[in-house]
MARTIKOL-539469 format. One record per residue (C-alpha): residue number from 1; residue in three letters; x, y, z. Coordinates in Angstrom, 2 decimals, padded with zeros to 5 digits. Example, Ala and Ser with C-alpha at 12.3 -4.5 7.8 and 13.67 -1.06 7.14 Angstrom:
2
ATOM  resi  resn       c1       c2       c3
ATOM     1   ALA   012.30  -004.50   007.80
ATOM     2   SER   013.67  -001.06   007.14
//
This chain:
46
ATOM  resi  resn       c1       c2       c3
ATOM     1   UNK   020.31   090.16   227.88
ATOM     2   UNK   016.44   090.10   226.89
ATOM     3   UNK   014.12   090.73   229.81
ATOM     4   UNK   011.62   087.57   229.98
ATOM     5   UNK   007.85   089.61   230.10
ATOM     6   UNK   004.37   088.10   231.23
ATOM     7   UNK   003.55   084.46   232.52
ATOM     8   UNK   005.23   081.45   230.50
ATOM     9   UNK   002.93   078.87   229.48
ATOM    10   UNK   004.44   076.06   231.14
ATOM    11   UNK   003.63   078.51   234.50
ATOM    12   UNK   000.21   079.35   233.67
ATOM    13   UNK  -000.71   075.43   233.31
ATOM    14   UNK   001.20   074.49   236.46
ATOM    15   UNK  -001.35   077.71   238.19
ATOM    16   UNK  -004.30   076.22   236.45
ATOM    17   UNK  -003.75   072.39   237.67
ATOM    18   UNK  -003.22   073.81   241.10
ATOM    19   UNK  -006.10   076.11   241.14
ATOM    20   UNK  -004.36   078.20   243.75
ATOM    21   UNK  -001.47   080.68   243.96
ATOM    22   UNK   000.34   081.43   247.06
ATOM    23   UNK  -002.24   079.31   249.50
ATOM    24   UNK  -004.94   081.06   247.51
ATOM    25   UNK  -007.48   080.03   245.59
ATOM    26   UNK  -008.18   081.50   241.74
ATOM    27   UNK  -010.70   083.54   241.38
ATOM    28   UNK  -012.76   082.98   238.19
ATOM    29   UNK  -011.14   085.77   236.06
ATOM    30   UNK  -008.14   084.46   236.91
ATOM    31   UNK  -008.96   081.20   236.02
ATOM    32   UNK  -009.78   082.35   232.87
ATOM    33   UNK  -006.80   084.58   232.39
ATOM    34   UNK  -004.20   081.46   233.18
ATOM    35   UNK  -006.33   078.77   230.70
ATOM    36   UNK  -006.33   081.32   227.62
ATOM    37   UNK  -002.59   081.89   228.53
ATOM    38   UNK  -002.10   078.04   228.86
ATOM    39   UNK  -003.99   077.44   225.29
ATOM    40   UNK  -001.33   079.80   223.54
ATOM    41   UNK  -003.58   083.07   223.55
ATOM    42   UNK  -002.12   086.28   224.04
ATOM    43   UNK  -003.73   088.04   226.98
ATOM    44   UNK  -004.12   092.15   227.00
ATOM    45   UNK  -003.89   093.37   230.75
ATOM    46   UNK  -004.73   097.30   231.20
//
């Protein structure tokens, strides 16, 4: 069986609606990492 990698879209739109994750709130890079990642665009972490 394939192993699922990154954030999903669905997920990443779900984070972005509830500008928080775990209790916390986004910080503006990862605001912007979750909306490109929400639009479709591939995101390059490292």
């Amino acid at each position: 069986m394939a192993k699922k990698k990154g954030l999903s879209k669905r997920k990443a739109c779900k984070i972005v609606k509830d500008q928080q994750i775990r209790g916390k709130p986004l910080t503006d890079k990862q605001q912007g990492l979750f909306r490109a990642r929400c639009a479709g665009k591939k995101t390059k972490v490292g």
